[in-house]
C-alpha positions as CSV (number, residue, x, y, z in Angstrom):
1,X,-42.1,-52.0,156.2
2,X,-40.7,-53.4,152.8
3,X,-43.1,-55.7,151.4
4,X,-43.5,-57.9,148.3
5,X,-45.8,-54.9,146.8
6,X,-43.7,-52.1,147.6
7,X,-41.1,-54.2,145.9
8,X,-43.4,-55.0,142.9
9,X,-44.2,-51.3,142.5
10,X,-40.2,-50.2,142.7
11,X,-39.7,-52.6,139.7
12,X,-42.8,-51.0,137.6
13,X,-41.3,-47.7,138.3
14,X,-37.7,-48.8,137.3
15,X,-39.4,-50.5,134.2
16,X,-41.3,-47.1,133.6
17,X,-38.1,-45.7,133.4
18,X,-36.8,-48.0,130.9
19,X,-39.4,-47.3,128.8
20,X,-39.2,-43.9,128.9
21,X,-35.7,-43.1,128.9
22,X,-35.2,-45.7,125.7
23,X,-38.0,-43.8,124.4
24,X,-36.3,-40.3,124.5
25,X,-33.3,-42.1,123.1
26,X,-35.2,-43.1,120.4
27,X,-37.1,-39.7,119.4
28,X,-33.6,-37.9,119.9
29,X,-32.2,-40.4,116.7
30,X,-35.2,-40.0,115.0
31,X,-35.2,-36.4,115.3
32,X,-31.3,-36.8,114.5
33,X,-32.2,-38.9,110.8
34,X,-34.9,-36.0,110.2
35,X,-32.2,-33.9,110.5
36,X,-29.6,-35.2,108.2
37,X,-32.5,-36.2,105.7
38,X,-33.6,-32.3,105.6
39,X,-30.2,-31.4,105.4
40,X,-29.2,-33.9,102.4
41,X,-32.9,-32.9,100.9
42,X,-31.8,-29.0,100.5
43,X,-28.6,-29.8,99.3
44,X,-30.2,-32.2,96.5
45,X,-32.6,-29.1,96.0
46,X,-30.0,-26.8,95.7
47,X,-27.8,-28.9,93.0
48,X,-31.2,-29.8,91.1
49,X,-31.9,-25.8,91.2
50,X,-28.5,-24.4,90.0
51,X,-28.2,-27.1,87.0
52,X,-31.8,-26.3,86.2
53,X,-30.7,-23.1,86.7
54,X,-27.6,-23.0,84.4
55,X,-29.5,-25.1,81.9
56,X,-31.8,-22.6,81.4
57,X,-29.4,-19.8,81.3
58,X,-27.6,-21.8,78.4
59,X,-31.0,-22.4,76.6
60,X,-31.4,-18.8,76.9
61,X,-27.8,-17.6,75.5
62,X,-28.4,-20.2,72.8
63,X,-31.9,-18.8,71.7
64,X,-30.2,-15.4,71.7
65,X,-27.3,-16.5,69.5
66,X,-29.3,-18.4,67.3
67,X,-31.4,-15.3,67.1
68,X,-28.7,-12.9,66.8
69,X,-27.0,-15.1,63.9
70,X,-29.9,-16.1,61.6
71,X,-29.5,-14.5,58.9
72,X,-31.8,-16.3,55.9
73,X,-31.0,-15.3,52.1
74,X,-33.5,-14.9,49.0
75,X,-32.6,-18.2,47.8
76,X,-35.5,-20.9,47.2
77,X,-34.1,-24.1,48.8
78,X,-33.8,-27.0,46.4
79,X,-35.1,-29.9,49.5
80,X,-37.2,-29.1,52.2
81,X,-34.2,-29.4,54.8
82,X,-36.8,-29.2,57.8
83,X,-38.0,-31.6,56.8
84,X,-34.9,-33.8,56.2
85,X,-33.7,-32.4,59.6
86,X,-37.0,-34.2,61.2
87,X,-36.6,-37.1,59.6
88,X,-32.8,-37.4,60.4
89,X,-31.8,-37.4,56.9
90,X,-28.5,-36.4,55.3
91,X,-27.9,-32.3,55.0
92,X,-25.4,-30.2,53.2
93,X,-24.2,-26.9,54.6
94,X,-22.0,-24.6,52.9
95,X,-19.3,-23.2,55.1
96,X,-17.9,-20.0,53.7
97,X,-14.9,-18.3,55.4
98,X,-14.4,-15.0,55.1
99,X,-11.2,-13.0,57.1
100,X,-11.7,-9.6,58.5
101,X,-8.3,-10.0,59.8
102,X,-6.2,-6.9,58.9
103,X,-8.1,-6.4,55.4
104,X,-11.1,-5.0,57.3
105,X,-13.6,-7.2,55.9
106,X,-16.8,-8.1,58.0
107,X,-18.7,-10.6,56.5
108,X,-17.7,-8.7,52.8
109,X,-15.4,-9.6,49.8
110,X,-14.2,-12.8,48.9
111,X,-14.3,-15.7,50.3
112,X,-10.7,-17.3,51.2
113,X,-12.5,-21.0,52.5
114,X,-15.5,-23.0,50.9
115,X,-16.1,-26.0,51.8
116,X,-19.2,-28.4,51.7
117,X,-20.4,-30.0,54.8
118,X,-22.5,-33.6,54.7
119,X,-24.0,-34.4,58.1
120,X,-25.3,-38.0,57.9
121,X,-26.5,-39.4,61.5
122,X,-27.6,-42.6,60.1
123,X,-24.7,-43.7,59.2
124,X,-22.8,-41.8,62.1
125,X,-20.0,-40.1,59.2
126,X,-19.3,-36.5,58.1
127,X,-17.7,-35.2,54.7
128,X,-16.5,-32.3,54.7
129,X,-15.1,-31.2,51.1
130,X,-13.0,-28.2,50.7
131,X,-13.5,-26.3,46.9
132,X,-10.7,-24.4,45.3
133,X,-11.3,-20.5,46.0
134,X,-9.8,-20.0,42.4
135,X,-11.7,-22.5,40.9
136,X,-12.5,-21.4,37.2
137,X,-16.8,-21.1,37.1
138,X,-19.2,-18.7,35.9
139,X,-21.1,-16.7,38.9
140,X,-24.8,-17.8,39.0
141,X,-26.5,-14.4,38.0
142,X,-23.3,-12.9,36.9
143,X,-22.3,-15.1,34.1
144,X,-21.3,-11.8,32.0
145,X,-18.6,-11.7,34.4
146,X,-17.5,-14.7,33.0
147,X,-14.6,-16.0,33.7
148,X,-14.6,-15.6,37.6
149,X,-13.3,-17.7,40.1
150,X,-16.1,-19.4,43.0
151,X,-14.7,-17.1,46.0
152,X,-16.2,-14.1,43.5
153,X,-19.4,-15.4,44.0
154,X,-19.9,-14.2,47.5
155,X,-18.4,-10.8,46.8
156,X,-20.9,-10.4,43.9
157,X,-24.2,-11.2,45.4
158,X,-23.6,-13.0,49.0
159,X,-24.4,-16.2,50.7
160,X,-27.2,-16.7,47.8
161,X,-25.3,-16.5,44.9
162,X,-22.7,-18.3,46.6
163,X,-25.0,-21.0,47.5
164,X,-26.7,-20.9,43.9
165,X,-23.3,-21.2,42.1
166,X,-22.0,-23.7,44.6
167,X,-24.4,-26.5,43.9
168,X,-24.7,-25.7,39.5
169,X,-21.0,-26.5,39.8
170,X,-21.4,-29.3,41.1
171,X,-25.0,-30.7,40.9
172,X,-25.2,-30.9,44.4
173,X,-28.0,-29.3,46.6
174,X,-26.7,-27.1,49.5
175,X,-29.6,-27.2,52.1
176,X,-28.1,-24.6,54.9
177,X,-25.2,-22.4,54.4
178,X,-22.6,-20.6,57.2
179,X,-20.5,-18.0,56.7
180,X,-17.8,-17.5,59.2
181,X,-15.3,-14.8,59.9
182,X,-11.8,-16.3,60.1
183,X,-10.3,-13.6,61.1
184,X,-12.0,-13.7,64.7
185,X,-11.0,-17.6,64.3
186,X,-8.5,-16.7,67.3
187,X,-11.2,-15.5,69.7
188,X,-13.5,-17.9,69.0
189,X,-11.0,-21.2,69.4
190,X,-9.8,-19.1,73.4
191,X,-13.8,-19.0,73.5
192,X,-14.0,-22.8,73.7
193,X,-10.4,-23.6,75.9
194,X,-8.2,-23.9,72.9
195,X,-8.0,-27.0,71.0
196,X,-5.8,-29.6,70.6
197,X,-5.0,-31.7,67.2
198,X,-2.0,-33.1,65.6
199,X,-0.3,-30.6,62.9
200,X,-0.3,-31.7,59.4
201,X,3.1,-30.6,58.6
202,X,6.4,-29.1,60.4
203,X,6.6,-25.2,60.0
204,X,6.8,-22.1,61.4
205,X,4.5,-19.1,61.1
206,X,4.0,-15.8,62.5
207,X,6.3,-16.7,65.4
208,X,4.8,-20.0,66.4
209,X,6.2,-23.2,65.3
210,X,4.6,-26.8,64.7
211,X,5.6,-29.9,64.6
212,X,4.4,-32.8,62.2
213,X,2.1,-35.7,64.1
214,X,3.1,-34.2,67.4
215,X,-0.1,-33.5,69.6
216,X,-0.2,-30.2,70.3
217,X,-2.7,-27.9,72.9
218,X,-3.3,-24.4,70.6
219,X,-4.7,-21.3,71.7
220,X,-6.6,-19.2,69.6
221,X,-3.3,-16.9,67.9
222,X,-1.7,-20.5,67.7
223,X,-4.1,-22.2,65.6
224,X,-4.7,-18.9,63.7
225,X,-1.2,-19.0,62.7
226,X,-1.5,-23.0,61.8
227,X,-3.9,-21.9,59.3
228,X,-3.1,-19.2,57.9
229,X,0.4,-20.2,56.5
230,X,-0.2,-20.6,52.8
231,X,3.2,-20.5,51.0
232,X,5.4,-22.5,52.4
233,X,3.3,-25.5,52.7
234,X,4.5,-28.3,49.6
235,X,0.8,-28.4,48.5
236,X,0.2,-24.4,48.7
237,X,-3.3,-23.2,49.4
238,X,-4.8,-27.2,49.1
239,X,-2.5,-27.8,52.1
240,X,-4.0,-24.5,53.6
241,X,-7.5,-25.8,53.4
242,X,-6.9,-29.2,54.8
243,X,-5.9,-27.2,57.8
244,X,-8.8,-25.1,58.0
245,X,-10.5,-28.1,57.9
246,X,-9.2,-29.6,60.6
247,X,-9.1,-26.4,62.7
248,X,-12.9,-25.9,62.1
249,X,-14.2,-29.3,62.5
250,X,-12.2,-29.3,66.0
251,X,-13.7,-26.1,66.6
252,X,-17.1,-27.6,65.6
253,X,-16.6,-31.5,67.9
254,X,-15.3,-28.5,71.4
255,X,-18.5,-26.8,71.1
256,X,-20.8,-29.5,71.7
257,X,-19.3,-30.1,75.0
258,X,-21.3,-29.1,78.2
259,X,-18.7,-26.5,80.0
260,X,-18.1,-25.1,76.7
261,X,-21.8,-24.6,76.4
262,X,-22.0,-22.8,79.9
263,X,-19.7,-19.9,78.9
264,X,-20.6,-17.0,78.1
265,X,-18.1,-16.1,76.3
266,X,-18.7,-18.8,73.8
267,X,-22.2,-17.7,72.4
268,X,-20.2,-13.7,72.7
269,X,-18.2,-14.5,70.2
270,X,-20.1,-17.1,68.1
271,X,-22.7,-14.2,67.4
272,X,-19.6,-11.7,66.0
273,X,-18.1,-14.6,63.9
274,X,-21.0,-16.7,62.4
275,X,-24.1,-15.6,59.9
276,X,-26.2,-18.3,59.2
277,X,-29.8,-19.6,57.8
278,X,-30.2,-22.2,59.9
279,X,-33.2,-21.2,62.5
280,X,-32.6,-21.9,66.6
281,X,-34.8,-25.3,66.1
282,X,-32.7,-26.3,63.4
283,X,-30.0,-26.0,65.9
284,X,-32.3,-27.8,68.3
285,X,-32.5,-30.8,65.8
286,X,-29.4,-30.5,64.9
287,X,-28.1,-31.0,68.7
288,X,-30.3,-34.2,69.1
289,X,-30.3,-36.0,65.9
290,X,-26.9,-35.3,64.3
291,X,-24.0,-35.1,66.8
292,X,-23.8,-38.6,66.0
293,X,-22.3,-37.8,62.1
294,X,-19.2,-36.4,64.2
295,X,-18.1,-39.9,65.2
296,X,-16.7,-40.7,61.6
297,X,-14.9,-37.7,59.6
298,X,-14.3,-38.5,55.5
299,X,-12.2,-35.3,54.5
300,X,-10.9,-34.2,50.7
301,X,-11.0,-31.6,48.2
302,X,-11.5,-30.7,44.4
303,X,-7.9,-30.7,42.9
304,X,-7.6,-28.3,40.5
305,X,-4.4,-27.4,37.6
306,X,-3.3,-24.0,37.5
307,X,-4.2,-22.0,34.3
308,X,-3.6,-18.3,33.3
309,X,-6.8,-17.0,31.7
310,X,-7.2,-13.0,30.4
311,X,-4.0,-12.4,32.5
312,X,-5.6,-14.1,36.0
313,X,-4.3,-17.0,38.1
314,X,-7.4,-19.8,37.7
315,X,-7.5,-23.4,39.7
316,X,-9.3,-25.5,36.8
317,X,-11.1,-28.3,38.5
318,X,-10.6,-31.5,35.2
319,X,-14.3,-32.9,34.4
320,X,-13.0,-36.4,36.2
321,X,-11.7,-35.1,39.4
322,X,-15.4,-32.7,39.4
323,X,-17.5,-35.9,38.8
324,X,-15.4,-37.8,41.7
325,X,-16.3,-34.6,44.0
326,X,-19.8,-34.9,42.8
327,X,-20.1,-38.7,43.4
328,X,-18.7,-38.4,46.5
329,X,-21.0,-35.6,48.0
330,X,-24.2,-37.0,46.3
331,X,-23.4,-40.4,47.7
332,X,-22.8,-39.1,51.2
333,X,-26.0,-37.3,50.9
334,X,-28.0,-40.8,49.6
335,X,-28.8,-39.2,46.5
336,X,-28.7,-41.2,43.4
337,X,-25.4,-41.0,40.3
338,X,-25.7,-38.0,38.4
339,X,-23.6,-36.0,36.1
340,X,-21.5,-33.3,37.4
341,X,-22.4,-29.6,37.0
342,X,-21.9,-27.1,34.4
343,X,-21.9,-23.8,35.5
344,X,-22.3,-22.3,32.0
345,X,-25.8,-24.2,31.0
346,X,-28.5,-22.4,31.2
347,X,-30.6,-24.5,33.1
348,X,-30.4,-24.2,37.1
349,X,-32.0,-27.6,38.2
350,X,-30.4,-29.5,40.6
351,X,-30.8,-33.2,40.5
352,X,-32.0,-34.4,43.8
353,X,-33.4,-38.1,43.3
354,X,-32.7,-40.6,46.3
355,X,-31.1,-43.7,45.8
C-alpha cells in the first residue's frame, strides 16, 4: 500500500539522484578544465623551453664567434674603453676593409676602406667617417718610409700600426678597431637575408644595374657590385666609400635583429670575415648599452686634392678640411677642441680631455 512515507522516501531517492548525477556532471567538467589546463600548461612549457632553448644556442654561437674573432694587438690603448663601455660613454672603432676578393688577400696588404666609427648612446647618434686610403701621412713606426699613403699602414705592421697612425693623424683616440674582409662582403650580406637601401647613384656594374633613390632589396653579389664600382662614379673612390658606408652600416643595423641572430649561418661567416679586439663582453655591453647610437646616423669623409709625389698618386687631406674631421670626431666623442694631428712630430700623445 502506497503511503505518505513510501512517497516521502521515492522523492529522497529521486533527490539522491539529483545530487549525484549533477555531481558526476560536475567532476566530468572539472576533470574536462584539468584537462585543457594541462594541455595549454605543456604547450606554454614547450614554447618557454625551445626559446630558452634557441636563446641559449645563440648565446652560445655568439660566445664562439666572439671567441673565434678576438684578435687583440700590442697596442696600449689611449682610454680605458671598458671602462667607457660601462659607463655608456662615447667609443671609436676603426673599421679597416680589406678585399680577399680575387687578389688573394686574407686579412693581408692594404687596406682599400678606413673609416672611423663614433658610437654615442647618450645622445642616440653614430658618425661614421670614411679616411682617404691614399691620404698622404707618415706610417707610425715606419716614418723612414716616408711618404706613404694611410692604407700602407696596415700592410706595414697590422691593425696596431694602423690604429697608432690613424689617431696621430688626426688626434683622435681609436678605442677598438675591426678589420673586415670585403671580399666575403657577399656571403656575409646572403648571411643576414640581403639588405635593402636606396642607391646613391644610377649605374651599372659587374652585370647588375642600380637605380638612383629607388629602394632596392640586394643580395649579397648585388651589393658587392654596388660597392665595388669605383670609376665611373662622378666623385671616384670618395663616392666608393660613401657606399661602403652605407652597405656596412646596413649590414651592421640587420645583424642586431633577432632571426638574424638565430642563424647559423650568420655567426659562420661573421668568424671568416671579421678580426677584432673587442672581447665577447664588450660585445655584451655593446648589445645593451649602444644599439641605441644606431637610431641617428651623421656620415662624411676627409676630402683630400690629388698630388703626384716621387712619381705616386697621393690624396692630400688641406690642414682645414683635417681640423673639421678632427672637430667633428672629437666632438662626437665629447672630447674637448684640440688641434689636428701631425703625423710627422715626434711626439705620439693623443689629447683626450673631456669637455
Amino acid at each position: 500500500m502506497f503511503t505518505v512515507d513510501n512517497q516521502n522516501k521515492m522523492e529522497r531517492s529521486k533527490h539522491s539522484e539529483r545530487v549525484h548525477s549533477k555531481g558526476r556532471k560536475s567532476q566530468g567538467h572539472s576533470r574536462k578544465r584539468k584537462t585543457y589546463f594541462t594541455f595549454f600548461l605543456l604547450i606554454f612549457v614547450f614554447i618557454l623551453g625551445f626559446i630558452l632553448f634557441t636563446l641559449n644556442n645563440t648565446y652560445q654561437n655568439a660566445r664562439k664567434t666572439a671567441t673565434a674573432i678576438y684578435s687583440p694587438n700590442q697596442i696600449t690603448k689611449v682610454r680605458n674603453p671598458e671602462t667607457l663601455l660601462k659607463n655608456g660613454h662615447p667609443i671609436s672603432l676603426l673599421l679597416l676593409g680589406t678585399d680577399t676578393g680575387a687578389l688573394g688577400r686574407n686579412f693581408k696588404g692594404r687596406t682599400d676602406t678606413m673609416i672611423i666609427m663614433i658610437l654615442d648612446p647618450a645622445n642616440k647618434k653614430m658618425t661614421v667617417v670614411s679616411l682617404p686610403r691614399d691620404g698622404l701621412v707618415a706610417v707610425s713606426g715606419y716614418k723612414q718610409h716616408y711618404p706613404s699613403k694611410l692604407n700602407s699602414a696596415y700592410d706595414f705592421g697590422g691593425s696596431a700600426t694602423a690604429v697608432s697612425t690613424v689617431q696621430q693623424y688626426l688626434n683622435v683616440p681609436i678605442d677598438f678597431y675591426a678589420t673586415i674582409n670585403m671580399g666575403g662582403l657577399e656571403n656575409l650580406v646572403n648571411a643576414v637575408g640581403g639588405i635593402t637601401i636606396k642607391p646613391l647613384l644610377t649605374f651599372s656594374y659587374g652585370g647588375y644595374s642600380f637605380t638612383k633613390n629607388k629602394e632596392t632589396h640586394m643580395n649579397g653579389a648585388q651589393a658587392l657590385a654596388y660597392v665595388r664600382m669605383r670609376y665611373s662614379d662622378p666623385q671616384g673612390d670618395y663616392g666608393r666609400q660613401q657606399r661602403q658606408r652605407q652597405v656596412l652600416t646596413t649590414v651592421a643595423f640587420s645583424a642586431t635583429k633577432l632571426q638574424v641572430l638565430l642563424k647559423k649561418q650568420f655567426f659562420t661567416e661573421l668568424k671568416k670575415q671579421l678580426k677584432t679586439d673587442l672581447s665577447f663582453n664588450d660585445f655584451i655591453l655593446l648589445g645593451l648599452k649602444y644599439r641605441v647610437a644606431t637610431h641617428n646616423l651623421i656620415s662624411d669623409h676627409a676630402q683630400g686634392d690629388s698630388a703626384m709625389i716621387d712619381s705616386q698618386s697621393f690624396e692630400v687631406v688641406p690642414e682645414k678640411e683635417k681640423q673639421r674631421i678632427t672637430d667633428l670626431l672629437r666632438s662626437s666623442l665629447g672630447l674637448e677642441s684640440a688641434k689636428t694631428g701631425n703625423t710627422l712630430q715626434h711626439s705620439q700623445k693623443i689629447d683626450t680631455n673631456f669637455k
